[in-house]
C-alpha positions as CSV (number, residue, x, y, z in Angstrom):
1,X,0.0,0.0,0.0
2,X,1.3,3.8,-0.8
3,X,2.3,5.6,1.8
4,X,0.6,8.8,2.3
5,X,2.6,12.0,1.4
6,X,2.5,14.6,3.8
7,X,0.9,18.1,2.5
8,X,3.2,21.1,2.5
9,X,4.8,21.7,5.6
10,X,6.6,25.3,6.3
11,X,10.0,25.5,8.2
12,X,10.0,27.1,11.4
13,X,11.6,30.4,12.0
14,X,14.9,28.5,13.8
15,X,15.1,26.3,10.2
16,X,14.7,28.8,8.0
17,X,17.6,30.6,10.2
18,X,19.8,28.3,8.7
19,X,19.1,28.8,5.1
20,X,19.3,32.2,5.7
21,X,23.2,32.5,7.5
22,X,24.1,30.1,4.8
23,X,26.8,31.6,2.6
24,X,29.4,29.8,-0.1
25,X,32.2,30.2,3.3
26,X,30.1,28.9,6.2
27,X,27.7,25.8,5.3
28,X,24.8,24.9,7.6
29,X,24.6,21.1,7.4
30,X,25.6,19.0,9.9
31,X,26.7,15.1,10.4
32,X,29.2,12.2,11.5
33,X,31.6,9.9,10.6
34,X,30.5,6.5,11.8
35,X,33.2,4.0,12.0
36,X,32.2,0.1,11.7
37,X,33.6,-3.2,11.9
38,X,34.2,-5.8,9.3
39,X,34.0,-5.6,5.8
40,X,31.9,-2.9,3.9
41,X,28.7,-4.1,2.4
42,X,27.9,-3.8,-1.0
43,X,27.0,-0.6,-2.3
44,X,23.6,-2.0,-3.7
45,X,22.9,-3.7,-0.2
46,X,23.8,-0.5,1.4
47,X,21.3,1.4,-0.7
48,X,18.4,-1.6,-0.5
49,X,19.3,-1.6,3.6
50,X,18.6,2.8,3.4
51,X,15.6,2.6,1.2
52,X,13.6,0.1,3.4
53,X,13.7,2.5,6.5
54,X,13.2,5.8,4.8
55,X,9.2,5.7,5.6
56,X,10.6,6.8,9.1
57,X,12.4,9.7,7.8
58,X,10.2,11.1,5.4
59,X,12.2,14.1,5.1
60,X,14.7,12.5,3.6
61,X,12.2,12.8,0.7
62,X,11.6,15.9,0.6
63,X,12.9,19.0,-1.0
64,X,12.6,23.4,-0.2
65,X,10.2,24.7,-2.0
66,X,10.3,28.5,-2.1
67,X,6.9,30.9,-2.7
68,X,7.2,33.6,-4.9
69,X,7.7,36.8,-4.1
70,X,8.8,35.9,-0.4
71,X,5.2,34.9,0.5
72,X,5.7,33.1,3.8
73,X,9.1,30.8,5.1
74,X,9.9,27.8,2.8
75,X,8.8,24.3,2.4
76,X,8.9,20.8,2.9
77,X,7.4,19.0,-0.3
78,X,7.6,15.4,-2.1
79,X,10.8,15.4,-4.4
80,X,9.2,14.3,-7.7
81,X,12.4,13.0,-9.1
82,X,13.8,11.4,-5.8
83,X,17.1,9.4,-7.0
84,X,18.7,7.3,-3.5
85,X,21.2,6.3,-5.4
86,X,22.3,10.4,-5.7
87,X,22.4,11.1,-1.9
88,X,24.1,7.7,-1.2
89,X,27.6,7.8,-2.4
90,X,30.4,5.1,-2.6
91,X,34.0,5.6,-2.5
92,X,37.8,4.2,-1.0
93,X,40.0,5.9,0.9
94,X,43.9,6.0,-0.5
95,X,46.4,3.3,0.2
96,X,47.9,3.4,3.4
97,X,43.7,3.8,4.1
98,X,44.2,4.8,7.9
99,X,42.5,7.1,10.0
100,X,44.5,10.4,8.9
101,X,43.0,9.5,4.6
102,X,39.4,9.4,6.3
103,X,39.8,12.9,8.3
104,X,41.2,14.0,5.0
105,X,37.7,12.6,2.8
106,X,35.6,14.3,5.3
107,X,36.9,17.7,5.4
108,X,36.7,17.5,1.4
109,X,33.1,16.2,1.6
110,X,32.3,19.2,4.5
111,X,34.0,21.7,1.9
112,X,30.6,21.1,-0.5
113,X,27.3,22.4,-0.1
114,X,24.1,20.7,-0.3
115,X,22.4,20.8,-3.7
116,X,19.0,22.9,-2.4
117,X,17.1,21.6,-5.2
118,X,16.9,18.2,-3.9
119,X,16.5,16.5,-0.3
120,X,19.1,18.3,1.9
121,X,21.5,14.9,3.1
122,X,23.8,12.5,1.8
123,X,25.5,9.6,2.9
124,X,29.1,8.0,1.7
125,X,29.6,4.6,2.1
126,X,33.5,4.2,2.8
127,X,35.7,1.5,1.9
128,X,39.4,0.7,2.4
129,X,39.9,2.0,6.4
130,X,42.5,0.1,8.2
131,X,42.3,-2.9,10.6
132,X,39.0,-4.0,8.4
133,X,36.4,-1.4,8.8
134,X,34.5,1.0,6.9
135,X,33.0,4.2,7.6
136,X,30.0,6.3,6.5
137,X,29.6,9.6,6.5
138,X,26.6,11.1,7.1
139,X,25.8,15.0,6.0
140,X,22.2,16.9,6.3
141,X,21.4,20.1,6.5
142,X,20.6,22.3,10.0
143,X,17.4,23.2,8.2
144,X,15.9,19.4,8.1
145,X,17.1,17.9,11.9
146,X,19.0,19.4,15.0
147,X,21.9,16.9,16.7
148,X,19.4,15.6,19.2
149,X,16.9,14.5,16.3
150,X,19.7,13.8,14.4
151,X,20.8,10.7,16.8
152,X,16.9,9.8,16.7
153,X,17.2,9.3,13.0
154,X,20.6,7.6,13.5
155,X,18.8,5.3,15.6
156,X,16.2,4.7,12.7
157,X,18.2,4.2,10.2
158,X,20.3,1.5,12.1
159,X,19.3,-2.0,13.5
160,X,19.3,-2.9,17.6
161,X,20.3,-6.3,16.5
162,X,23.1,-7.7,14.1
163,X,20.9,-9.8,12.6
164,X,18.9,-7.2,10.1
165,X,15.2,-7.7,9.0
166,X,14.5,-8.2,5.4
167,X,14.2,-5.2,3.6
168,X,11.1,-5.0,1.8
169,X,11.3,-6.1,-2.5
170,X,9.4,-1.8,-2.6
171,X,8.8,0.3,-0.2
172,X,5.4,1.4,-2.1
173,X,6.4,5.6,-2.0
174,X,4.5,7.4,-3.8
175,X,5.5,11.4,-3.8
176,X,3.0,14.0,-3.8
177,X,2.3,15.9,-7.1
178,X,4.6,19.1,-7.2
179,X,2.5,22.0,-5.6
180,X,2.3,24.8,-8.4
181,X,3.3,28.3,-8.3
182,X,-0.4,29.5,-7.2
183,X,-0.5,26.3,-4.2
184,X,2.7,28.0,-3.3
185,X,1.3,31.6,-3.3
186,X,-2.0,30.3,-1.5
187,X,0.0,28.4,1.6
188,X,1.9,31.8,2.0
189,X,-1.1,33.8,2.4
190,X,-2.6,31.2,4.5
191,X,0.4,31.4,6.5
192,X,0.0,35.2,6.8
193,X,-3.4,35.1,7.8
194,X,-2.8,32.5,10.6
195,X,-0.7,34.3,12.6
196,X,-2.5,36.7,14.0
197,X,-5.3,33.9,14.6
198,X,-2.5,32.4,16.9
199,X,-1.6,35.4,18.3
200,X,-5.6,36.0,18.7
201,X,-6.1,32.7,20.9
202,X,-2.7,33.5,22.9
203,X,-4.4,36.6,24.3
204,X,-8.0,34.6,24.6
205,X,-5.9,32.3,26.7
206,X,-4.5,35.1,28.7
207,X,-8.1,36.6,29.5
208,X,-9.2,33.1,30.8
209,X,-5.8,32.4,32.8
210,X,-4.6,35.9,34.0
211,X,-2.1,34.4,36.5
212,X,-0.8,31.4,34.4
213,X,-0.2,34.6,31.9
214,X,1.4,36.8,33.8
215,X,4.1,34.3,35.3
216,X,5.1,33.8,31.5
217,X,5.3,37.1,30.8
218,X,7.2,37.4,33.7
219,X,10.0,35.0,32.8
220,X,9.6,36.2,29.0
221,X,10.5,39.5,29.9
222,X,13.3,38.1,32.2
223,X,14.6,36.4,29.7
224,X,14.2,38.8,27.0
225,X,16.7,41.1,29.6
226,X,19.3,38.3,29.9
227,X,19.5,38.1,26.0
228,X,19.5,41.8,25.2
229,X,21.9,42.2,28.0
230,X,24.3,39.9,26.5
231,X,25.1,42.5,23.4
232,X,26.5,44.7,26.5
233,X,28.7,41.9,27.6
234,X,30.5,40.7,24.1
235,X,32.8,38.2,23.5
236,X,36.8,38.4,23.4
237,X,38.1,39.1,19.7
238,X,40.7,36.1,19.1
239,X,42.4,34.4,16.4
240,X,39.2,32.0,16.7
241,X,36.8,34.9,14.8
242,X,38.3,35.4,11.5
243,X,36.9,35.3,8.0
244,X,36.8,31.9,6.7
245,X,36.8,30.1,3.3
246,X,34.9,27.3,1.8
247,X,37.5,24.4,2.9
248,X,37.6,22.5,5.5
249,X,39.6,20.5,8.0
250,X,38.2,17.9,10.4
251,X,40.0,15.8,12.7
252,X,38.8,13.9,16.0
253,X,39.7,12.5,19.4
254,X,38.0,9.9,21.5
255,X,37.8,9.3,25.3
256,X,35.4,7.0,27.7
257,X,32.0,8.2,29.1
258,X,32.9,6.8,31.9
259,X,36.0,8.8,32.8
260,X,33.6,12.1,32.4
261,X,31.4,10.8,34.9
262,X,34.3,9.9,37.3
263,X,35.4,13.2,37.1
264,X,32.1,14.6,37.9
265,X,31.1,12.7,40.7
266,X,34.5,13.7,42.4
267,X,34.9,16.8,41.6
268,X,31.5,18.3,41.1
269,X,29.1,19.5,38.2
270,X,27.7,18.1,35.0
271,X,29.3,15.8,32.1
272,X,28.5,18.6,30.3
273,X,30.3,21.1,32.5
274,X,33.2,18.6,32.3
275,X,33.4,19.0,28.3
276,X,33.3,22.8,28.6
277,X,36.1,22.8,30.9
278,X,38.1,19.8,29.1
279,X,37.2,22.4,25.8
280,X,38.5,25.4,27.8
281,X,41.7,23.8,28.7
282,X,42.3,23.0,25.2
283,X,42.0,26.2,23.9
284,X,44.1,27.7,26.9
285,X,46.8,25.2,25.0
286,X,46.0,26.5,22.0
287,X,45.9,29.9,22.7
288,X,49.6,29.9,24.2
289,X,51.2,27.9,21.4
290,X,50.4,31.0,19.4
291,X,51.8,33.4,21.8
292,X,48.6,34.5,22.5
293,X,47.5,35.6,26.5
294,X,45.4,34.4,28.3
295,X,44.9,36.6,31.6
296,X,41.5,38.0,32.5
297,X,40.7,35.8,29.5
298,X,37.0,34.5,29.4
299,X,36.0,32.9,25.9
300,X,32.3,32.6,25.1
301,X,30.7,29.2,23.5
302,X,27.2,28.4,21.7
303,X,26.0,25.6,23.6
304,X,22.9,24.4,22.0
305,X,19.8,23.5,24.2
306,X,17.4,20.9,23.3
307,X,13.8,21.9,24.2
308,X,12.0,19.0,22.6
309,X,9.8,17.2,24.3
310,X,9.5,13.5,24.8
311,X,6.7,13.3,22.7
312,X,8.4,14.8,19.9
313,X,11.4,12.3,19.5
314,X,11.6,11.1,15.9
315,X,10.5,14.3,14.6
316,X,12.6,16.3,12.0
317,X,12.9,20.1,12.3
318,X,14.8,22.0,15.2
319,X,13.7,22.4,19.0
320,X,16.7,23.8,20.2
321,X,17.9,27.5,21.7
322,X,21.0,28.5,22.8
323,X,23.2,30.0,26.1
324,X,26.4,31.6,26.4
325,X,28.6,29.0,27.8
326,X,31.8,30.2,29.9
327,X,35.3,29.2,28.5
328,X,37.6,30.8,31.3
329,X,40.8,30.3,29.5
330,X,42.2,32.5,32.5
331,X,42.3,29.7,34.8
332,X,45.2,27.8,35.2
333,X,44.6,25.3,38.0
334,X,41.5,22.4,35.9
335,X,39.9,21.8,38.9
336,X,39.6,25.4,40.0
337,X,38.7,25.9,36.1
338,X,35.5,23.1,36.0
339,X,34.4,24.6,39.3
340,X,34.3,28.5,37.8
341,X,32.4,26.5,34.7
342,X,30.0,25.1,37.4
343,X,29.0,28.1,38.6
344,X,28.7,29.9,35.8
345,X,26.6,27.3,33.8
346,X,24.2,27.4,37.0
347,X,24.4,30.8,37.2
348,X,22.9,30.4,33.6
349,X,20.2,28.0,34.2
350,X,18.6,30.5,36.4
351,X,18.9,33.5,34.6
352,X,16.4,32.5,32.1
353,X,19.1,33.0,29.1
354,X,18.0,30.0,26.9
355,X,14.6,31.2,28.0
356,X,15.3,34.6,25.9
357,X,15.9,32.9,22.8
358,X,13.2,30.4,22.6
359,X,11.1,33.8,23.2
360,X,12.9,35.4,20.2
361,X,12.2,32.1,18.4
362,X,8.6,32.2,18.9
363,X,8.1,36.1,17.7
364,X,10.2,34.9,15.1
365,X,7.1,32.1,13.8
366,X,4.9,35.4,13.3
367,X,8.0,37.7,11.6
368,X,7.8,38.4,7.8
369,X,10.9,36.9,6.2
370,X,12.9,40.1,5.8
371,X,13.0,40.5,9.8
372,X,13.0,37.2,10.5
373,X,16.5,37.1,8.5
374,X,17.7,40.1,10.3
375,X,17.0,38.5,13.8
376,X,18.6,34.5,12.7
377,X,22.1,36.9,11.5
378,X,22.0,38.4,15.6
379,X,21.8,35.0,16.6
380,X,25.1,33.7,15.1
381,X,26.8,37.2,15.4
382,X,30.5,36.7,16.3
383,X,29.7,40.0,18.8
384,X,28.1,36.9,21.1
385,X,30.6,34.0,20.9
386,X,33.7,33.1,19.8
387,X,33.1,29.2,18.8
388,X,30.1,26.3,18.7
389,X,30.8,24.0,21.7
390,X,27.6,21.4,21.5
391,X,27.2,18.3,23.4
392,X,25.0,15.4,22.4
393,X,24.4,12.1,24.2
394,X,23.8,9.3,22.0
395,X,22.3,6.1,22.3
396,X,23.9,4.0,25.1
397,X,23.6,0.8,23.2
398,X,25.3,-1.0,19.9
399,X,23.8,-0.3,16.3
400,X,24.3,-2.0,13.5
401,X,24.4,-2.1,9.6
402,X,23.7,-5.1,8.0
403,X,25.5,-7.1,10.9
404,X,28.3,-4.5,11.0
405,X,28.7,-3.0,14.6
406,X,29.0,0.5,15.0
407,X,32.2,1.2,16.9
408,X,33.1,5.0,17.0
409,X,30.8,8.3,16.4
410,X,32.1,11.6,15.9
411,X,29.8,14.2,15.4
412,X,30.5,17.2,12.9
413,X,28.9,20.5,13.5
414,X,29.2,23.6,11.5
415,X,30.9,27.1,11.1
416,X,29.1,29.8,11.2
417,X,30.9,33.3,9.5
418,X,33.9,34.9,10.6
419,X,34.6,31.0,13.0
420,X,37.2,28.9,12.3
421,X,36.0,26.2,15.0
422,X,33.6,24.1,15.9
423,X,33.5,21.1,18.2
424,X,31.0,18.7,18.7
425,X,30.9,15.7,21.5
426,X,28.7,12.8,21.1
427,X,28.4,9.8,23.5
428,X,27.7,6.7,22.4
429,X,27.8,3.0,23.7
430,X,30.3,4.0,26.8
431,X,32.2,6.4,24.5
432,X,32.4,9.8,23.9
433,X,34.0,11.1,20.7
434,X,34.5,15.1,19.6
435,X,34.6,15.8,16.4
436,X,36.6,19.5,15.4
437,X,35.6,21.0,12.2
438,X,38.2,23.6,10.8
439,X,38.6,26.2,8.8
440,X,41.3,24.9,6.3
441,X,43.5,28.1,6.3
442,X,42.6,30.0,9.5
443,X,43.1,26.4,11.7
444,X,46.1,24.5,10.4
445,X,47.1,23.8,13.7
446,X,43.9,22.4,14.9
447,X,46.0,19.3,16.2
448,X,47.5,21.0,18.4
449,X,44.0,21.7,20.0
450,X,43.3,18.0,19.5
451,X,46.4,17.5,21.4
452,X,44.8,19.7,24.4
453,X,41.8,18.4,24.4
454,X,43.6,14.5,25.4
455,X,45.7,16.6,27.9
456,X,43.2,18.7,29.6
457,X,41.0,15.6,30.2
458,X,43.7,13.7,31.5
459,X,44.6,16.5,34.1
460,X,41.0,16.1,35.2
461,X,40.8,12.6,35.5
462,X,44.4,12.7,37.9
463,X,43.2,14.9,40.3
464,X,39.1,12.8,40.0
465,X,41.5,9.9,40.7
466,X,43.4,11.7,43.5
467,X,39.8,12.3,45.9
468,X,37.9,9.8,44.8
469,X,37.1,6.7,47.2
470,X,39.1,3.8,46.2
């Protein structure tokens, strides 16, 4: 039986944002480089294996379609001419095919933009790693998924058991008919016109629960303060926020879940207040292998929030705001350093930050697109941060591919103008992996923050060690 294809669905202000500070230097799509063991599949199994799961990622089917005359966001409809076979690739890495060829493959896949005439993602099946394995890459755009939606897709698109079900002889897809231009037109209007309607039955609401109202516009307002205040507060200028090019570099290190939560449990705070301050102490490395200083030093990183709900795990589309996360490169002792990251991230919570930009968010669902492009460039303006720091746990179990186990994750974020960094930290099955995405020019020596990152953990984990019970 055919599926049935979804009508026309319009991106939210936070994914348009990301077609909108998408330039030919800084690309908004996101991924991961998936390392498996054994042999690769074949290419045609591969694909077979992808096409039987794609009813539960019907997005992957789906292309932008912009109105005319800017008459509402973009959207989501049927590609009439969906190919698999173009957003699944297949290549081999170069002879000695170690770790170093692979970083080297996905800073030149990274480097290219996603076509925006047809479904925003590919894949790359990778042959030829060392120690028979394979990898796959995995590339979609910020506009389709966030990280925390994209590990419930990973999760989807992989098998809980070695052994695979069959994949279906058809999947039975059947794509929509291409909306015309007047369709196009029509849903924009339409879009128009509901707005106020939803702003309408906000203030009905209001009326009926005067109390309920208040309080939220109490910690709207609070919030709205904490963001606008932050344009008063800027962040550093260093050789971090620079204009970039189109080329990347992306290179990775690994570590144990495990030893983050040791740390934490002796010496206080989060995991993720552990990565900020393993992050911190990394770039304090960095920093003084370029002769840079670092006293009275306090960087700034976009930590990405999730705010989606239980209910809403599976879904495409982002539910995520942001805070200012503290980087106190001035510290010099890592445990004093994780506690001033404690503080400060708790400090955070309760000011309501995050709260601020899931306000400007919402006004941002009811903003015409000219203002709502103004508002998505202040979000990713360097005058906030200096680098994307985001965190995302993934699923504590093993997935497979056709039998393959998934060993290693690294997650790739993206770079946003005038950034030469950005670091992303996935956990999965008792590891934790970060994944640094470089400018190519700006960053040659991103090593040497790779290098930090394995030393500033370790200096945590000695003095965890040092206090905690045997």
């Amino acid at each position: 039986m055919a599926s049935q294809a979804k009508q026309l669905e319009r991106l939210t202000a936070v994914d348009a944002s990301f077609l909108t500070n998408e330039s030919s230097a800084s690309h908004m799509h996101i991924g991961a480089v998936l390392i498996f063991e054994g042999p690769p599949p074949k290419y045609v199994d591969f694909v077979e294996h992808v096409r039987g799961k794609l009813d539960k990622v019907p997005r992957f089917r789906q292309r932008l379609m912009v109105p005319p005359l800017e008459a509402g966001r973009p959207l989501w409809a049927d590609d009439v001419n969906f190919n698999l076979t173009y957003h699944i690739r297949h290549t081999a890495l170069p002879e000695p095919g170690g770790e170093q060829q692979l970083k080297r493959l996905t800073g030149r896949v990274f480097s290219q933009q996603l076509d925006r005439s047809k479904p925003l993602w590919e894949m790359w099946l990778v042959q030829g790693l060392e120690r028979d394995r394979f990898a796959v890459l995995t590339k979609t755009h910020h506009a389709a998924v966030d990280g925390v939606g994209g590990v419930d897709i990973g999760t989807v698109l992989f098998d809980l058991e070695p052994i695979p079900e069959p994949a279906p002889s058809e999947d039975g897809w059947v794509s929509a008919p291409e909306p015309t231009t007047a369709e196009l037109v029509a849903r924009g209007v339409t879009d128009a016109a509901v707005a106020p309607v939803r702003l309408a039955e906000r203030a009905i609401e209001a009326v009926r629960h005067p109390e309920t109202a208040a309080r939220r516009v109490g910690e709207a307002l609070e919030g709205l303060g904490e963001g606008v205040g932050a344009f008063a507060d800027p962040a550093p200028d260093v050789p971090l926020n620079r204009e970039i090019g189109p080329h990347r570099r992306f290179t990775w290190a690994r570590s144990e879940l495990a030893t983050f939560k040791l740390i934490k449990d002796a010496l206080g705070g989060t995991v993720n207040d552990v990565v900020l301050a393993v992050v911190t102490g990394a770039l304090r490395t960095w920093l003084h292998g370029r002769g840079g200083r670092t006293e009275g030093l306090e960087l700034r990183a976009l930590v990405p929030v999730s705010i989606r709900a239980e209910d809403e795990h599976g879904n495409l589309g982002n539910r995520i705001t942001a805070m200012r996360g503290p980087l106190p490169v001035y510290v010099e002792d890592p445990v004093r350093r994780l506690r001033v990251v404690s503080e400060e991230m708790e400090g955070l919570k309760r000011s309501k930050q995050a709260l601020g930009a899931e306000v400007i968010a919402r006004f941002n669902d009811f903003a015409p697109p000219t203002l709502l492009a103004q508002a998505s460039r202040i979000n990713f303006s360097t005058r906030l941060f200096n680098l994307i720091v985001t965190n995302v746990p993934g699923p504590q179990i093993p997935l497979y591919v056709l039998g393959r186990e998934l060993e290693e994750v690294f997650p790739v974020a993206f770079l946003p103008q005038n950034h030469a960094l950005a670091v992303a930290i996935m956990s999965y099955n008792g590891r934790v992996g970060f994944g640094l995405l470089a400018d190519y020019d700006e960053l040659g020596d991103v090593e040497v923050f790779t290098e930090g990152l394995g030393s500033s953990l370790a200096e945590l984990e000695e003095a965890a060690r040092a206090v905690a019970p045997a």
